[in-house]
N, C-alpha and C positions, 0 to 999 in steps of 0.2 A: 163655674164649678157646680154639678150638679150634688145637691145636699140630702142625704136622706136622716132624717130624726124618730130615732127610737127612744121613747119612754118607758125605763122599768123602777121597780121599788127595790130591787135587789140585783145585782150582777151575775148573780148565779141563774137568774135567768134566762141569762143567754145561752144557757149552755145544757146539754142534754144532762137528766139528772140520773140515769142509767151507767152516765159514763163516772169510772172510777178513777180517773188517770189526775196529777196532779194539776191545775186549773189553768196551766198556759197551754196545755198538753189538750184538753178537754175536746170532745167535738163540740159546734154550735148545735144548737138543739134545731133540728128540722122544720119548723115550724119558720124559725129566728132565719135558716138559710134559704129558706123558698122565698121568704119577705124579702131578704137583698137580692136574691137571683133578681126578681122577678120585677123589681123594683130596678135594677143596673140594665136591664135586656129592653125597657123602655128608654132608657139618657142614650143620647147620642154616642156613637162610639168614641170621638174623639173627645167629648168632655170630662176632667177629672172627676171623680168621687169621691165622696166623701161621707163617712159616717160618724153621726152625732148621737152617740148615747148617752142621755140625761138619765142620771141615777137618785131618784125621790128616798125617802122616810129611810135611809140606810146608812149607818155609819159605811164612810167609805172604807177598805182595804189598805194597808199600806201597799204602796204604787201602783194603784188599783187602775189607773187609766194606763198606765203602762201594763199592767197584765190584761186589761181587755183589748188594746191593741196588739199586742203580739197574741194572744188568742185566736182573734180572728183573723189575722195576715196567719198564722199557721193552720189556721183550718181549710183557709182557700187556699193554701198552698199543697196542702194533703189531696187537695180537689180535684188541683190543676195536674199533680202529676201520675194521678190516678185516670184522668181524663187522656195524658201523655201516653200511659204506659195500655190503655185504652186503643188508641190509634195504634200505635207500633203494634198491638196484638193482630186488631181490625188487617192494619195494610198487609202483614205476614200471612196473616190466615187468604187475603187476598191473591200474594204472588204465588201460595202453595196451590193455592183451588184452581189460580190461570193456568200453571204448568199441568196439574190434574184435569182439567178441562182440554187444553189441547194438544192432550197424547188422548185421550178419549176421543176426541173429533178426527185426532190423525186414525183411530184405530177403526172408527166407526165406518171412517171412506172406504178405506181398506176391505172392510167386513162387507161392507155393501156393495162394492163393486164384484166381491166373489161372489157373493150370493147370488147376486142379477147372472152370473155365468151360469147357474145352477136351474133358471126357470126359464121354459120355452116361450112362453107368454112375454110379450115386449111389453105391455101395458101394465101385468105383475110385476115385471123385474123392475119396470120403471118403480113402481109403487114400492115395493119393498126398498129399493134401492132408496129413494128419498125419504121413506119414515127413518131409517136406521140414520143417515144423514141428520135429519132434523133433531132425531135423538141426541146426537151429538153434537149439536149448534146448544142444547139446552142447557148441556154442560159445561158452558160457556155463563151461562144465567148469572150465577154465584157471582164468579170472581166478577163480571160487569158492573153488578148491582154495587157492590162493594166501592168498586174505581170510580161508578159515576157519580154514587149519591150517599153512601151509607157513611163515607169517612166525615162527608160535611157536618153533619151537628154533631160531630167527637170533638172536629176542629174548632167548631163553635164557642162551643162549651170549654173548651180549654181555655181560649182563649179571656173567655168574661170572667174564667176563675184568676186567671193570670194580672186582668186588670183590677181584681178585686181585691188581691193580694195587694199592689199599689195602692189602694183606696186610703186615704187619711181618714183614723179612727180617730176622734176625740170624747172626752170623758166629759160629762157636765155634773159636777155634785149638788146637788139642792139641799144637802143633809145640814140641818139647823143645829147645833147642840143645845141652844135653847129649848128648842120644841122636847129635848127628851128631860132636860132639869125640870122643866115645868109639865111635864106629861104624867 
């Protein structure tokens, strides 16, 4: 199990302090979710996860490791399906632009092959004839770029939000009540 350990003084640290939403609800504070990204995108993919937050000089919360674990399984879960609803845009905007792109390429042969009826030069009409063609192979660009390469790191990225959602949070209290009697 690959183990990552975060040490804070406060549990409200984990979380954006911008945000007003009640504290299971909260986002992680961006700083806190680049650290586990970027920290989970190096472990192996098949290894579980796991996050250990050690909580120093702070009275804990009532069921304060239970609200920091559902915390963050719902932040990455907010992540994961925004990363979902991400692809589904991506691949639609894809099948719209391929059917856009080749009615454009059907029109362009079309167009080109009239036009070449239109110019007595064999060498012009060739020319004319293949730029309008080519113009419409370009229209092709989009929706390819998309199918070959652009969905991969939406899928990516879903996915290590998805495994992170699974990640065992665990709570570590250090909090002494001595240190505050005698403080």
């Amino acid at each position: 199990m690959a183990s990552l350990e975060l040490s804070i003084i406060d549990p409200m640290q984990l979380f954006n302090s911008m945000d007003p939403a009640p504290f299971h609800e909260r986002d992680l504070d961006s700083e806190v979710v680049d650290y586990i990204v970027d920290w989970a995108q190096e472990v192996a993919p098949e290894a579980p996860l796991e996050l250990v937050v050690t909580v120093h000089h702070a009275a804990p919360p009532a069921n304060g490791a239970a609200l920091v674990s559902d915390a963050v399984h719902t932040s990455f879960q907010r992540r994961a399906l925004a990363k979902r609803r991400a692809l589904k845009k991506l691949l639609r905007e894809g099948r719209i632009s391929l059917v856009i792109g080749i009615a454009f390429l059907a029109a362009a042969i079309f167009i080109s092959d009239y036009l070449a009826g239109f110019i007595s030069n064999e060498n012009y009409a060739w020319l004319v004839q293949e730029s309008v063609v080519i113009g419409g192979w370009v229209a092709l660009w989009h929706p390819l770029n998309i199918f070959l390469y652009d969905w991969w790191p939406l899928r990516a990225e879903r996915r290590l939000f998805e495994r992170l959602v699974r990640m065992q949070v665990k709570v570590v209290n250090t909090y002494d009540e001595r240190a505050t009697a005698n403080g």
